[in-house]
C-alpha positions as semicolon CSV with decimal commas, in nm:
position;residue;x (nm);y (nm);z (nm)
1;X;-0,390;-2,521;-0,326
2;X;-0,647;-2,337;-0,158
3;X;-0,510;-2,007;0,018
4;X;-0,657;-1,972;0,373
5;X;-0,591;-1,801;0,645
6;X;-0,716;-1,990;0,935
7;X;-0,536;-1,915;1,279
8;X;-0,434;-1,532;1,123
9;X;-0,523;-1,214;1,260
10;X;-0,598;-0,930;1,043
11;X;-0,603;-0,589;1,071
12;X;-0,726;-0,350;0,721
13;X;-0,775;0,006;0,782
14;X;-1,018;0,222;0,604
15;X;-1,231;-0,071;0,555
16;X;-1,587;0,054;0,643
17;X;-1,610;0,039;0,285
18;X;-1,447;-0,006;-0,126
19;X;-1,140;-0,191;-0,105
20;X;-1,117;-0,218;0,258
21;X;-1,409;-0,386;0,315
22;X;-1,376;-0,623;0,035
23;X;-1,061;-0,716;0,198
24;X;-1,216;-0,776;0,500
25;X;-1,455;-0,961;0,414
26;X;-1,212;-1,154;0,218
27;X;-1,008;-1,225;0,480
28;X;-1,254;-1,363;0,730
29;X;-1,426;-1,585;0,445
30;X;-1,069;-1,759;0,438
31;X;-1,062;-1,813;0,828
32;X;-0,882;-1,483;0,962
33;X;-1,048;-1,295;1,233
34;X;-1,026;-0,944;1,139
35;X;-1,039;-0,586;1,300
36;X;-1,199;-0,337;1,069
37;X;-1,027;-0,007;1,152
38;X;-1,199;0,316;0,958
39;X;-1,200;0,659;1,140
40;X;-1,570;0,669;0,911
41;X;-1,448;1,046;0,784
42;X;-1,545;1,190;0,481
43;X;-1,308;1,148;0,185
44;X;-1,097;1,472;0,293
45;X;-1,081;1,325;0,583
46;X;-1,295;1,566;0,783
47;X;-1,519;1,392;1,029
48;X;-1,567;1,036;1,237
49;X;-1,778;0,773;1,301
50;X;-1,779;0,379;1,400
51;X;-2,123;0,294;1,173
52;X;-1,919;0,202;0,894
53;X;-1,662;-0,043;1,046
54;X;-1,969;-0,190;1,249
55;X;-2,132;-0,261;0,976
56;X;-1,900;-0,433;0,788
57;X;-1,810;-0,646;1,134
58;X;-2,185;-0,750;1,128
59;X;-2,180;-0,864;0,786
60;X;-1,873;-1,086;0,855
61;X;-2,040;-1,231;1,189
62;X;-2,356;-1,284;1,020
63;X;-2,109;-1,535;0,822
64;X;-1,991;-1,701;1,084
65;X;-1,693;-1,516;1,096
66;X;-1,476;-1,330;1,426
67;X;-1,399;-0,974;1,362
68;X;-1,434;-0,623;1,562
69;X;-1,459;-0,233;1,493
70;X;-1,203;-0,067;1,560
71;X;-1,163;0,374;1,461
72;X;-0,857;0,495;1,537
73;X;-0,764;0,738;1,350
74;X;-0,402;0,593;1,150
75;X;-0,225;0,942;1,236
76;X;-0,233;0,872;1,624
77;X;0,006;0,667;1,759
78;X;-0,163;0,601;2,130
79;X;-0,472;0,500;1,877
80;X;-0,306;0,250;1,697
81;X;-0,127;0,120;1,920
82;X;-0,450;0,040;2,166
83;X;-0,612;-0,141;1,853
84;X;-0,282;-0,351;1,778
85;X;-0,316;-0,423;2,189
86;X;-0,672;-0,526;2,148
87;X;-0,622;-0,763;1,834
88;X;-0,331;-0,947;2,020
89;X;-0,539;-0,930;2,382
90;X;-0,832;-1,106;2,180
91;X;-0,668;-1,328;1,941
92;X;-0,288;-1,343;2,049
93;X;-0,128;-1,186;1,775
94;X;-0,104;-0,990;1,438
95;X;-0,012;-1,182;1,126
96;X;-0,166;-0,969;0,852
97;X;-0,152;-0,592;0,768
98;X;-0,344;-0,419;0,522
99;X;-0,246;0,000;0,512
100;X;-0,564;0,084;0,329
101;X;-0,729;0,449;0,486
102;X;-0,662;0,681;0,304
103;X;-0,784;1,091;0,197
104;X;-0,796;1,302;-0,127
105;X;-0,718;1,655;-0,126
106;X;-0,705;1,686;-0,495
107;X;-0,575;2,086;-0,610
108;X;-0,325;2,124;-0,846
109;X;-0,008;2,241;-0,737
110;X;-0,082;2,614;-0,758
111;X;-0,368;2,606;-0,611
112;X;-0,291;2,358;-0,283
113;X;-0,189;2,445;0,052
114;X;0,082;2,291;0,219
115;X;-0,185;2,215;0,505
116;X;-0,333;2,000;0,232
117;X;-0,004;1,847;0,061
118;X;0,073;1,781;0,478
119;X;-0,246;1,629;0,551
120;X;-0,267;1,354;0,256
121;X;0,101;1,265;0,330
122;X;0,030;1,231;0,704
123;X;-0,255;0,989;0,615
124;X;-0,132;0,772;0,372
125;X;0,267;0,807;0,426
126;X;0,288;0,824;0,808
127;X;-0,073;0,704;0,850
128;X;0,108;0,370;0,710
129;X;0,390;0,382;0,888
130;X;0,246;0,436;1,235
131;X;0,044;0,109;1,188
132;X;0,337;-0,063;1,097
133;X;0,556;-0,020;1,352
134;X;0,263;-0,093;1,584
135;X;0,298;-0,484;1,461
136;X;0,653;-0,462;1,320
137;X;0,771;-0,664;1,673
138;X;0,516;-0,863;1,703
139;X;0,551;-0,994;1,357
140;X;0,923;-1,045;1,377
141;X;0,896;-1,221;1,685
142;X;0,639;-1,449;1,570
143;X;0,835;-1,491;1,214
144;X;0,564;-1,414;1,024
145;X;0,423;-1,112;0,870
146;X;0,235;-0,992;0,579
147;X;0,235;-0,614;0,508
148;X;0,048;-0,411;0,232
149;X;0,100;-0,067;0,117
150;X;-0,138;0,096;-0,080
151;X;0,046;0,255;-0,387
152;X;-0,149;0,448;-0,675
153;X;-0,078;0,477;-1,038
154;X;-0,064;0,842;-0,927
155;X;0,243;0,781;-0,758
156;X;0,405;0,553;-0,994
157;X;0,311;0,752;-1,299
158;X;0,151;1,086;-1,185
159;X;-0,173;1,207;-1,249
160;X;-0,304;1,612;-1,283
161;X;-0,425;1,771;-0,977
162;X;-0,285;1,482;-0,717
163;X;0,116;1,628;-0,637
164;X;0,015;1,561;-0,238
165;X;-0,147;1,188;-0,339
166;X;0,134;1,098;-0,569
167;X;0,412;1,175;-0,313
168;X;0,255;1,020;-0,047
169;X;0,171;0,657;-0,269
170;X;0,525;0,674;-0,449
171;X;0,661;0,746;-0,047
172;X;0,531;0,477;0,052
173;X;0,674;0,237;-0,226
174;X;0,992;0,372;-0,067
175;X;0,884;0,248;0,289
176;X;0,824;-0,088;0,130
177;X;1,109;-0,164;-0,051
178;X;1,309;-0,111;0,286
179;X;1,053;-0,303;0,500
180;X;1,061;-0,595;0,221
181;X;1,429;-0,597;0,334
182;X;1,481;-0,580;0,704
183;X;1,209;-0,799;0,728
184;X;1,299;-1,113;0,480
185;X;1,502;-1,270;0,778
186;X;1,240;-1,298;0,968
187;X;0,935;-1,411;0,724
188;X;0,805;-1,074;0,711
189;X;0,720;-0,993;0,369
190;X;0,596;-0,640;0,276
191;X;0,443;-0,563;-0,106
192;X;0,222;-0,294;-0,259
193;X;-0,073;-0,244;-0,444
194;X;-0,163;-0,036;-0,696
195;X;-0,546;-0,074;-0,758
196;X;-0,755;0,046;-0,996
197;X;-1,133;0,019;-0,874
198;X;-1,478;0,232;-0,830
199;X;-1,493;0,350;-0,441
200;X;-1,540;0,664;-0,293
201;X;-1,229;0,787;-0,411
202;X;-1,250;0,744;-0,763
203;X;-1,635;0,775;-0,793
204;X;-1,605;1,102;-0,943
205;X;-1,262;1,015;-1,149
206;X;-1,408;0,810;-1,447
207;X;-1,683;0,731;-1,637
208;X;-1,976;0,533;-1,509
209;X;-1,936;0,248;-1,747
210;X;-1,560;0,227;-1,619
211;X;-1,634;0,263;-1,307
212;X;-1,895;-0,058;-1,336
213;X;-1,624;-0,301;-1,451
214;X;-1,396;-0,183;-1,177
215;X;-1,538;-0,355;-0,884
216;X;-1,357;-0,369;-0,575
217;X;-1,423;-0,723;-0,552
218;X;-1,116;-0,743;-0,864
219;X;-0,890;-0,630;-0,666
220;X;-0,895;-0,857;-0,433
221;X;-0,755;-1,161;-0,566
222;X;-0,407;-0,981;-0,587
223;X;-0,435;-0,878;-0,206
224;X;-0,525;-1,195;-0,087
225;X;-0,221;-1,353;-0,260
226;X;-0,015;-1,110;-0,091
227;X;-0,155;-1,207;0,256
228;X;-0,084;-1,546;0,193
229;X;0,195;-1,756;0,320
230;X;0,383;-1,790;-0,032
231;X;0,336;-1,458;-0,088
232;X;0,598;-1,251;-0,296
233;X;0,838;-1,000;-0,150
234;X;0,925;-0,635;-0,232
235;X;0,663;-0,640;-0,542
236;X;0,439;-0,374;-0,697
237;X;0,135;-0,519;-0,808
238;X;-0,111;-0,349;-1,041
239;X;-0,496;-0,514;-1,013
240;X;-0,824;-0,420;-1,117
241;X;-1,117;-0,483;-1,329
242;X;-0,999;-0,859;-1,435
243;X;-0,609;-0,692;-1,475
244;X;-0,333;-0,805;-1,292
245;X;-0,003;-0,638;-1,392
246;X;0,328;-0,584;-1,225
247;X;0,540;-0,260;-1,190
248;X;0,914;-0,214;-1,158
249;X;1,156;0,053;-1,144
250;X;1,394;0,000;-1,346
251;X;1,793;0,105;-1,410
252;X;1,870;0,192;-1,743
253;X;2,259;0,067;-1,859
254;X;2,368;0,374;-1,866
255;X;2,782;0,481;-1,970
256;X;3,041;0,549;-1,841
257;X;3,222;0,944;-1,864
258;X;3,603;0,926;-1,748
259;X;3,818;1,242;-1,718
260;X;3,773;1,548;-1,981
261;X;3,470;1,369;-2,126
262;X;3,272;1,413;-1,796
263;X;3,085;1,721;-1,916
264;X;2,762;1,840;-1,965
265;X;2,782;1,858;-2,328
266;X;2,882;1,506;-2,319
267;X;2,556;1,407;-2,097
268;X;2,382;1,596;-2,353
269;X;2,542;1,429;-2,658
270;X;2,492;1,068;-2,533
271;X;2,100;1,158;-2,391
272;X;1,961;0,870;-2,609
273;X;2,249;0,647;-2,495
274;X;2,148;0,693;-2,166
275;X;1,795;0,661;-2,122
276;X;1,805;0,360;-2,390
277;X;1,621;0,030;-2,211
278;X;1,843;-0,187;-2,419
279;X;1,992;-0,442;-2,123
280;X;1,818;-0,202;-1,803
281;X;1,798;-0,394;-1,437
282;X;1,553;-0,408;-1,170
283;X;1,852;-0,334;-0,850
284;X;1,770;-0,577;-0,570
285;X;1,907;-0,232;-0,316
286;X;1,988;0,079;-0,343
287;X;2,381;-0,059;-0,338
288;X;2,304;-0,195;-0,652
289;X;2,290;0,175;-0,863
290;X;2,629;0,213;-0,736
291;X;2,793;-0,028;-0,856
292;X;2,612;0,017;-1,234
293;X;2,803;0,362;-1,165
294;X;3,107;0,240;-1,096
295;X;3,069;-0,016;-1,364
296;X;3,007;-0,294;-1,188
């Protein structure tokens, strides 16, 4: 079955350009009208400018499609909320969310201020969490919602020079997991995605030839499927360059210290007993890591 999205209004941030405006345009070649939200900064986030976002509104209007610019900054509340205003004003509602702006900062640890590690964290972290709450009513109230985090492989897995990136994507797995929750009543579903693609944030991160196979336009497939109305709930999805992968985290089986035993010593003794993935669980909640420690 063909996935449209006819009737839907969408709203992507950061998408003058990479991922965000493949989404876009994505999104209103399927029937959604879109905003395209991008503060048009420089990849520190220094900077502003609507050219960007315009651009990519022109090129979905020269399709036929129905889309405006839109540059509020994701860190400002009174911002955000005027753009969510303006989508529902024009259209009537919010269906789809894409939390896509984003800034690098990249220092290792030693080196980075905490104005830095701040900054990145208020972008992507709060930056995503601002623009959710913005539509989190209106979604609920209209029973359906489709929310996307943008996670990194830096977050999941870590990567040299990126402590401020990789605690503000793994954060935001965090915010999802709970979302995914509180929202399943009311056909809200929230997911993440972990891409791996050639934009302005990676451009200088791998090799040209790698960066050639990792198109934007690979990612996309996995988004769109997210946005959809069968979309999955609570998932980590890894895409790009023809990949699609899931990730999970995981509870190893563990055992079980009682009394005098409850040492240490003992931890260190049974370390490979532990950490062995022989019969390990992906916990639907939190709950669920207490009762594996209280042997349930």
């Amino acid at each position: 079955m063909t996935i449209r999205f006819d009737n839907r209004v969408a709203i992507v941030t950061g998408a003058g350009g990479g991922l965000g405006r493949a989404y876009a345009l994505a999104l209103a070649a399927r029937g959604a009208k879109v905003v395209v939200n991008d503060l048009g900064g420089a990849r520190d986030g220094s900077g502003a400018s609507l050219s960007m976002a315009q651009q990519v509104v022109d090129e979905i209007k020269a399709a036929g499609g129905d889309a405006f610019a839109n540059g509020a900054s994701v860190t400002d509340e009174a911002q955000v909320a005027a753009m969510v205003a303006e989508a529902k004003d024009r259209w009537g509602g919010v269906h789809i969310l894409i939390n896509n702006a984003g800034v690098l900062r990249d220092k290792t640890f030693a080196k980075m201020t905490i104005d830095d590690f701040r900054f990145v964290l208020d972008v992507h972290l709060m930056g995503s969490a601002i623009c959710t709450k913005a539509v989190w009513e209106t979604m609920r109230e209209q029973a359906f919602g489709r929310i996307v985090m943008t996670t990194s492989s830096t977050g999941l897995y870590g990567n040299f020079g990126q402590a401020n990136y990789g605690a503000a994507k793994l954060g935001l797995v965090g915010l999802m997991s709970t979302l995914a929750l509180e929202g399943a009543k009311y056909n809200v579903r929230c997911n993440s995605i972990a891409p791996v693609a050639a934009t302005r944030m990676t451009e200088d991160l791998m090799p040209p030839e790698m960066l050639a196979r990792l198109q934007p336009e690979t990612v996309v497939p996995a988004v769109m499927f997210m946005c959809s109305d069968d979309a999955p709930n609570k998932v980590i999805f890894n895409a790009g360059g023809g990949g699609f992968e899931r990730s999970y985290i995981t509870l190893t089986k563990g055992i079980h210290l009682h009394g005098d035993e409850m040492t240490p010593e003992a931890v260190a003794a049974r370390w490979d007993d532990i950490s062995s993935r022989d019969g390990e669980i992906v916990p639907e909640n939190g709950a669920a890591q207490g009762a594996v420690a209280l042997g349930g």
